[in-house]
C-alpha positions in Angstrom: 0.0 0.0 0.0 1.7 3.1 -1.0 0.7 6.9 0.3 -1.1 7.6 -3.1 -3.4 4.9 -2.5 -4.3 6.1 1.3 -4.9 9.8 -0.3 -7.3 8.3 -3.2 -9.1 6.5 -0.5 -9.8 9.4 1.5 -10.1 12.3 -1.8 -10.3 10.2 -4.6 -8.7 9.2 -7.7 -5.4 11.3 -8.3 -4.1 11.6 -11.8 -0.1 10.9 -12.2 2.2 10.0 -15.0 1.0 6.6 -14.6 -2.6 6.5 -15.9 -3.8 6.5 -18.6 -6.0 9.4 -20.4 -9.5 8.6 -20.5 -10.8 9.0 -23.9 -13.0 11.3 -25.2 -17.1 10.9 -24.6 -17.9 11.8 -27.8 -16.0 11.4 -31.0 -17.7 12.9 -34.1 -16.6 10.1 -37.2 -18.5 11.7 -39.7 -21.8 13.8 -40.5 -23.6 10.9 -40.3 -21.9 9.0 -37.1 -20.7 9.4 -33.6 -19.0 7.1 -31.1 -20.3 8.0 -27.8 -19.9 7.0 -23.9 -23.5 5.9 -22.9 -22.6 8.7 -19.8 -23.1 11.3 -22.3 -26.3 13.5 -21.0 -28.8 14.4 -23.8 -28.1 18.5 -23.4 -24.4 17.8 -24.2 -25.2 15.0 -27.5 -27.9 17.7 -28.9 -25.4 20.5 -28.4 -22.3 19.2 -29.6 -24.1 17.2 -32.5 -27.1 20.1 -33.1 -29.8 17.5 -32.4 -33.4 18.2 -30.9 -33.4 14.6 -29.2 -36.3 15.1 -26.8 -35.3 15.0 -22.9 -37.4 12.5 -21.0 -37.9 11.5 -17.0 -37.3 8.5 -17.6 -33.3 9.2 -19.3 -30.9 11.9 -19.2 -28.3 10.1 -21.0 -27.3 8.2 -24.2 -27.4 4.9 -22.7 -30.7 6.1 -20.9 -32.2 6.9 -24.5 -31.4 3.4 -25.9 -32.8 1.6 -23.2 -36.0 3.4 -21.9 -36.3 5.7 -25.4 -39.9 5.9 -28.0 -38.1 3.3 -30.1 -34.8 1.3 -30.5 -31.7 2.4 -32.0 -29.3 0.5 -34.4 -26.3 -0.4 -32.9 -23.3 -0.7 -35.2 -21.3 -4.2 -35.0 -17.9 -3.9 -33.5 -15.2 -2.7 -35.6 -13.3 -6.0 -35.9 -16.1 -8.0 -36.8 -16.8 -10.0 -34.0 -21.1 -10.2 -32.9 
């Protein structure tokens, strides 16, 4: 047990040359595609992306949408081709 990891127990995770960058929530691929975390909230997706997706009580976030949304949303297969 080291010092750092008493201090992230009490304040929380501390960033050193060690970890590694989180990437980005959102990452635009084309005019007609976005990778995005499903922690994305719906005012930052219709903002960044000029959308008018409709907030709801019952999501306030991407993952929220394609869960509990008015209808399903295509998913995209992974990249290498694996189901």
């Amino acid at each position: 047990m080291t010092v750092e990891d008493v201090i992230e127990e009490i304040v929380g995770d501390i960033a050193d040359e060690y970890d590694k960058p989180e990437p980005e929530p959102m990452m635009v691929i084309d005019e007609t595609a976005a990778e995005l975390d499903g922690r994305v909230y719906i005012d930052d997706l219709n903002d960044a992306l000029k959308l008018k997706i409709p907030e709801d009580e019952d999501f306030d976030s991407a993952a929220g949408l394609l869960r509990n949304g008015p209808s399903p949303v295509p998913v995209a297969p992974p990249r290498d081709g694996a189901l």
